[in-house]
C-alpha positions as CSV (number, residue, x, y, z in Angstrom):
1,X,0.0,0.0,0.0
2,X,1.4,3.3,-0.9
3,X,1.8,6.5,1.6
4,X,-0.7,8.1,0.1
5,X,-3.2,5.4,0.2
6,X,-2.3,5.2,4.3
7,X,-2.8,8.9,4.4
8,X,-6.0,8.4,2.5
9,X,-7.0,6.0,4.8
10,X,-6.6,7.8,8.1
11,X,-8.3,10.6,6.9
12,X,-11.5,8.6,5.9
13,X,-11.3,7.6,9.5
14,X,-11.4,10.5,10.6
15,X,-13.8,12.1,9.0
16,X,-16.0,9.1,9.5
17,X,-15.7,9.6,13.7
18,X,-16.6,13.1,12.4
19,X,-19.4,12.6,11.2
20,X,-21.4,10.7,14.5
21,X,-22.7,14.3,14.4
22,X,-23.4,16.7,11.6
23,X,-25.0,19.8,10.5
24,X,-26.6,19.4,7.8
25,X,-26.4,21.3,4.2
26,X,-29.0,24.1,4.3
27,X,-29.4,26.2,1.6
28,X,-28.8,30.4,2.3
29,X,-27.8,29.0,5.9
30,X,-24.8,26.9,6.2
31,X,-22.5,29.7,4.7
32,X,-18.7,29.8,6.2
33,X,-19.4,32.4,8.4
34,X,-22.4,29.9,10.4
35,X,-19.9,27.5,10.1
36,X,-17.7,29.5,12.0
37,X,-20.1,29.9,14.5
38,X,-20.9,26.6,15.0
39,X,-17.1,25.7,15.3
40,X,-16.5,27.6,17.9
41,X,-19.4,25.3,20.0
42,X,-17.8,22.3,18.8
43,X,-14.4,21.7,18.0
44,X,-15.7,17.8,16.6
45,X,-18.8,17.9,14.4
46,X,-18.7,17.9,10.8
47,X,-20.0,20.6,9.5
48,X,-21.6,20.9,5.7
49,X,-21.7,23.9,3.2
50,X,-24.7,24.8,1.1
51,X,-25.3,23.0,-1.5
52,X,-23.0,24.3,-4.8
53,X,-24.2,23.1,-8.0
54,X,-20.8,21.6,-10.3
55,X,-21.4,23.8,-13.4
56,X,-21.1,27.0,-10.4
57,X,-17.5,25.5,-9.3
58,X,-16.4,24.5,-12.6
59,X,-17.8,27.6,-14.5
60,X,-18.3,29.9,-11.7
61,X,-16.2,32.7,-8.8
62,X,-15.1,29.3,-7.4
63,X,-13.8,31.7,-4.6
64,X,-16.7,33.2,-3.4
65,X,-18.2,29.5,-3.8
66,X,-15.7,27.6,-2.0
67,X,-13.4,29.6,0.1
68,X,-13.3,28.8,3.8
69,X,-11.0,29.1,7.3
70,X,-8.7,26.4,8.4
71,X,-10.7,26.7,11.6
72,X,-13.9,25.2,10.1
73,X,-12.1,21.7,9.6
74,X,-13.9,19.0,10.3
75,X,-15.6,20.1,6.7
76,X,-17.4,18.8,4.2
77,X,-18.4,20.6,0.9
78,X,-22.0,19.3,-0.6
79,X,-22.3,19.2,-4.9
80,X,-25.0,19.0,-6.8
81,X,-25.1,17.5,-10.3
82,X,-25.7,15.2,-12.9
83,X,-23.4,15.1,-15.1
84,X,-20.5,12.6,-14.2
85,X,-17.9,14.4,-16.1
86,X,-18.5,17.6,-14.8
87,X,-18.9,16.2,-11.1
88,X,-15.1,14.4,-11.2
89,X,-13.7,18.1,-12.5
90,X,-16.2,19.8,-9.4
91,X,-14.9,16.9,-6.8
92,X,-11.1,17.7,-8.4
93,X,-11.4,21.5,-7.7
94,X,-13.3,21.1,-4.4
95,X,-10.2,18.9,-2.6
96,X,-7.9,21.4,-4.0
97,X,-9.4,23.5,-1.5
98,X,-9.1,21.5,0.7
99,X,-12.3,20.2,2.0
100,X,-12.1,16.9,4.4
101,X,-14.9,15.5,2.4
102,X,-17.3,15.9,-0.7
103,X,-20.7,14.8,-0.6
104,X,-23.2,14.5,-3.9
105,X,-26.7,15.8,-3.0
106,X,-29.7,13.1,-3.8
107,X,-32.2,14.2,-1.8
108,X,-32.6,17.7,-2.1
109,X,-36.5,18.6,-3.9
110,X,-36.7,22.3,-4.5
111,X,-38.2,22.9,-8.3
112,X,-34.6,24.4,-9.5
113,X,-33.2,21.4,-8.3
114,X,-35.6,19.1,-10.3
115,X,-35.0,20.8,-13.6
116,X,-31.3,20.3,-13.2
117,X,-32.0,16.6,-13.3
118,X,-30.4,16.2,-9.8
119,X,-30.9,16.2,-6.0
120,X,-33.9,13.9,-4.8
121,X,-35.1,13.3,-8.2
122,X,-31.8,11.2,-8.7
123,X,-33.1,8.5,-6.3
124,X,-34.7,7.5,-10.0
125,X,-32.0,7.1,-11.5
126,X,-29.1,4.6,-9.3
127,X,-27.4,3.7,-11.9
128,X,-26.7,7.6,-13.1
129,X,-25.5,8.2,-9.5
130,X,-23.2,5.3,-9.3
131,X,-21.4,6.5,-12.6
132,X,-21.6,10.3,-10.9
133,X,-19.9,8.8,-7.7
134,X,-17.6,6.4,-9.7
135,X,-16.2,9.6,-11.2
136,X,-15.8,11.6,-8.3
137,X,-13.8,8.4,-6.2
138,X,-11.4,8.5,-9.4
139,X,-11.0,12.3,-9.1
140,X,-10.8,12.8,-5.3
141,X,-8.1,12.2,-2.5
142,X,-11.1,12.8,-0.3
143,X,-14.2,10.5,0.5
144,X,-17.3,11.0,-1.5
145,X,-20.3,10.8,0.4
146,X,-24.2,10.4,-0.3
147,X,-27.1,12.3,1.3
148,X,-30.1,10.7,0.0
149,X,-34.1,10.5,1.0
150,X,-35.6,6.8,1.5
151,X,-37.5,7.9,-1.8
152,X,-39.6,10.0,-4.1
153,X,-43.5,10.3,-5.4
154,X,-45.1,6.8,-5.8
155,X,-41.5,4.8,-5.4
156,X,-41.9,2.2,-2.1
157,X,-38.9,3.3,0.4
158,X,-38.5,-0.4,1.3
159,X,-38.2,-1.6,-2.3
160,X,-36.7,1.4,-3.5
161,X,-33.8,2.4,-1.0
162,X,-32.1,-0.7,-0.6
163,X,-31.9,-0.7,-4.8
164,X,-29.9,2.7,-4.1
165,X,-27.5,1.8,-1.8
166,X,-26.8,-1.3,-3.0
167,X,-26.1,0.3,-6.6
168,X,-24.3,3.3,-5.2
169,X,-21.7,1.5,-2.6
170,X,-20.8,-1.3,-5.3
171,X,-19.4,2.0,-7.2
172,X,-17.6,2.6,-4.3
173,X,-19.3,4.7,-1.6
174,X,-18.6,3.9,1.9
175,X,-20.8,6.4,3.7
176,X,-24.6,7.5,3.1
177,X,-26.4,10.2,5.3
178,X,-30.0,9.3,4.8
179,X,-32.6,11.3,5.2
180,X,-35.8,9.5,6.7
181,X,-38.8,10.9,4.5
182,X,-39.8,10.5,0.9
183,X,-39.5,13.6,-1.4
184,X,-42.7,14.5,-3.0
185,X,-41.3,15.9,-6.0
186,X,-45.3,17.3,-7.5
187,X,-47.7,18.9,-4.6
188,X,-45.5,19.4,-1.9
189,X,-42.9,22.6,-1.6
190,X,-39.5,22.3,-0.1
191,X,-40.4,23.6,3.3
192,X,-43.5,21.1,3.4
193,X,-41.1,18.3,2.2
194,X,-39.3,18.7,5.7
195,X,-42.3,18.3,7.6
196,X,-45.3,16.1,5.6
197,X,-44.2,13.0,4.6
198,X,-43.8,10.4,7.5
199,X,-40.6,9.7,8.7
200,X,-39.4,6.2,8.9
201,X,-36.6,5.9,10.9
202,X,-37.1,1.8,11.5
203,X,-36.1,1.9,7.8
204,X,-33.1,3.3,8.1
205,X,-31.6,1.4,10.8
206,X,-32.7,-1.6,9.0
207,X,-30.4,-0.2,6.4
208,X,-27.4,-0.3,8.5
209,X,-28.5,-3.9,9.6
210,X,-28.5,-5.0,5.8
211,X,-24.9,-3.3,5.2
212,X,-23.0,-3.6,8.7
213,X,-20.0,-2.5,7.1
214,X,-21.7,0.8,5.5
215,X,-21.1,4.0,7.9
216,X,-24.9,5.1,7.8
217,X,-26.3,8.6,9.7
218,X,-29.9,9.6,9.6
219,X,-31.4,12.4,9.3
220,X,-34.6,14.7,9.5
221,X,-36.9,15.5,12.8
222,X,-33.9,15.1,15.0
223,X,-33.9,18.2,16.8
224,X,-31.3,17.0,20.3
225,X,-28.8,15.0,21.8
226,X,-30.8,12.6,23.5
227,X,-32.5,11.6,20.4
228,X,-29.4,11.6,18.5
229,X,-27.5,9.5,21.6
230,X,-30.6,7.2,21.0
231,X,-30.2,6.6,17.6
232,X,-26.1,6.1,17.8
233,X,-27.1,3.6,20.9
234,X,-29.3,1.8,18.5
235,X,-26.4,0.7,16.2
236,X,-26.4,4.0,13.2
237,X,-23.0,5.5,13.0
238,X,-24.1,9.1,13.1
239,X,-27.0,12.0,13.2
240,X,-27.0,15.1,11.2
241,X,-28.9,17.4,12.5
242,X,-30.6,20.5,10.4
243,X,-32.6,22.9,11.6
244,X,-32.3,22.8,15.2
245,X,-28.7,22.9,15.0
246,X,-29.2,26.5,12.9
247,X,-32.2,27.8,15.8
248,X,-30.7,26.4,18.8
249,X,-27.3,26.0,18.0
250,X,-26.0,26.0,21.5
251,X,-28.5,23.5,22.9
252,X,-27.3,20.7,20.2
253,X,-23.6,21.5,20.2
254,X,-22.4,23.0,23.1
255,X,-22.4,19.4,25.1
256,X,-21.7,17.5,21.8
257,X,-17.7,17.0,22.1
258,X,-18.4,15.3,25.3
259,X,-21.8,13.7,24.7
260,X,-21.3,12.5,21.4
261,X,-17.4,12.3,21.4
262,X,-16.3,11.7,24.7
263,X,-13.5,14.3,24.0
264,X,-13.1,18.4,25.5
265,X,-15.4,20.3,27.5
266,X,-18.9,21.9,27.2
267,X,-18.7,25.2,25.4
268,X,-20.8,28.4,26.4
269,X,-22.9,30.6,23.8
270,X,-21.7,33.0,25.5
271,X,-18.1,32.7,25.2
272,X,-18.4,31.7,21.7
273,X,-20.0,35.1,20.8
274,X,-16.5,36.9,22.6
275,X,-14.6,34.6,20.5
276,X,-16.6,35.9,17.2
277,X,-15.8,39.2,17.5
278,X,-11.8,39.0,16.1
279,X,-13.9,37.1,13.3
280,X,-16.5,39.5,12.5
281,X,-13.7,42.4,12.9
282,X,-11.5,40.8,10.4
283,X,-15.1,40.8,7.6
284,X,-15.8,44.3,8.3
285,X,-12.3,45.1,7.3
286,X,-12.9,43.4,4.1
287,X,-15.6,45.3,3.1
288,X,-18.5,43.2,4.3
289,X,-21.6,43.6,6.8
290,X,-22.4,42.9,10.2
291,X,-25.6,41.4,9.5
292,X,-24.2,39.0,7.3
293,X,-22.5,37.3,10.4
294,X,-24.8,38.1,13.0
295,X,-27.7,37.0,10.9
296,X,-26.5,32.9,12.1
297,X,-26.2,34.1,15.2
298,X,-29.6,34.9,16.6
299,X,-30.4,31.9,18.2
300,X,-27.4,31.6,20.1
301,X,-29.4,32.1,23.4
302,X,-32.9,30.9,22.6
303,X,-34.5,29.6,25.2
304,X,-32.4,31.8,27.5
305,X,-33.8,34.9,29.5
306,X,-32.6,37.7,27.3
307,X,-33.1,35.7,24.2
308,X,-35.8,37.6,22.4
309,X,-34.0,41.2,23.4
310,X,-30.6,40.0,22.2
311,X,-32.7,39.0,18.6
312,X,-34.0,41.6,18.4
313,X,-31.4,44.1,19.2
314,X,-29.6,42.4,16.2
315,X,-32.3,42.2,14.0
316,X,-33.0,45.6,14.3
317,X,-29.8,47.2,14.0
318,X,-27.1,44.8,12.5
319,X,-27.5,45.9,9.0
320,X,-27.1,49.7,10.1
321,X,-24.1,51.3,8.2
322,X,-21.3,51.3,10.5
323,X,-22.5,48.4,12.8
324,X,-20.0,46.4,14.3
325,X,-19.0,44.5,17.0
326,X,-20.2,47.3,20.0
327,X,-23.3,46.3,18.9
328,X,-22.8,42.5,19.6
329,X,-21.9,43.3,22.6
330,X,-24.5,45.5,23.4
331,X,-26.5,42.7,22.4
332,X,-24.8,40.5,24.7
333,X,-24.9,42.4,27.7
334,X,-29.2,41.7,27.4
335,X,-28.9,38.4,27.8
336,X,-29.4,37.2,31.5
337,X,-26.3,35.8,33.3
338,X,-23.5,37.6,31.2
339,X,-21.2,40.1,32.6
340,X,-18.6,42.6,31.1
């Protein structure tokens, strides 16, 4: 086996332990600036960008698509395609950036999605993915990943997901984060396809008893730690976690090194806000706005007395011209608890 193979190998490891706890990809959320956020509440979970389509990053400001700090490490950069040629040149560009992982999106069901002939509407189409995801292994020192729904429209979940995974991983995927609803691709919008259709988590453990050797998370209506600890306890290799992890970000990752990872201590929302401020200085330096960081950062306290003043306060004035980090601590100074 060669060095770089070994290398190869330990970081697939790695990202794998990673990956017992994830925030998911979330369109106009997961941008590198919540990711930063979210880092500083855990040093240990692997953390996703939006989905990027391959014709942006092939075609596109790759920069302004890809760039990220060192500091958001564990992370993982999501694609979303068709096409398996243009996939293995987005995969190549992606790692050059240096991304720990790249993940193809099967399971995403937004209209713009469906006329690009990708996302959830792929779970059609297995033997297109396993060429996509064929191509991207060839093209990338880093693992390639699958997020995927149990199905779409009229498809049977239990007939039709374990024809996906079986096609996909004999093209050489090792890890699948399933998501544990159908995608109705007609009738339903996006934001109803996170809610409607049943969830069927028995499924997707069943999964992971049918491929032991599979790494398999779960997604969708996990909103805390206990219910991910359940679901880890159960046998799955990991959770992701969406959009409670983006509302009440330190209720599902401030305990997570030591819950989830038995590593570190717990963090404080708090703290992590001080620790944003070098962060947010450095942006307005650059040019950008205050809003555009403080925007992920509004339910760092919810649930907390002070919560709905320090929301508000940045809410209200964050995308002021000359806001800056005064008013984050101005903010700060509402919430119940803190002192100067």
């Amino acid at each position: 086996m060669s060095d770089g193979n070994i290398i190869g190998n330990q970081n697939f490891s790695l990202i794998s332990k990673a990956a017992r706890l994830s925030v998911a990809p979330m369109m106009d959320w997961t941008d590198r600036h919540c990711r930063y956020f979210h880092r500083l509440l855990s040093k240990e979970a692997l953390l996703y960008t939006e989905m990027v389509t391959s014709p942006a990053v092939v075609h596109g400001k790759r920069d302004q698509l890809l760039a990220f700090s060192d500091a958001e490490h564990p992370v993982a950069v999501q694609l979303g395609g068709s096409d398996p040629k243009e996939l293995s040149e987005a995969t190549r560009i992606s790692a050059e950036y240096g991304y720990d992982e790249v993940n193809l999106n099967c399971g995403c069901p937004s209209d713009r999605v469906q006329s690009g002939a990708f996302g959830a509407v792929l779970m059609k189409s297995p033997d297109l993915v396993a060429e996509c995801v064929a191509e991207m292994i060839a093209a990338s020192p880093v693992e390639i990943t699958v997020k995927c729904r149990i199905g779409v429209d009229e498809q049977v979940p239990h007939e039709v997901l374990p024809d996906f995974i079986e096609n996909v991983s004999a093209a050489g995927v090792r890890r699948f984060t399933i998501h544990a609803r159908k995608a109705w691709l007609q009738g339903l919008s996006p934001k109803e396809n996170r809610d409607i259709p049943p969830l069927d988590y028995p499924l997707v453990h069943q999964i992971k008893q049918t491929w032991p050797d599979l790494h398999i998370s779960i997604n969708g209506g996990i909103a805390t730690l206990d219910e991910a600890e359940k679901h880890l306890a159960e046998g799955l290799d990991g959770v992701m976690i969406g959009r409670a992890a983006y509302h009440n970000p330190a209720d599902v990752l401030c305990e997570a090194d030591r819950r989830i990872y038995g590593t570190g201590e717990d963090t404080d929302a708090a703290q992590a806000v001080r620790d944003m401020l070098p962060y947010i200085e450095s942006h307005l330096s650059q040019g950008g706005r205050l809003h555009q960081i403080t925007r992920h950062m509004l339910g760092a306290f919810a649930g907390r007395p002070g919560a709905r003043a320090w929301r508000r306060k940045l809410s209200e004035e964050a995308n002021r011209d000359g806001a800056g980090t005064e008013l984050v601590l101005a903010a700060l100074s509402e919430v119940t608890g803190f002192t100067e």
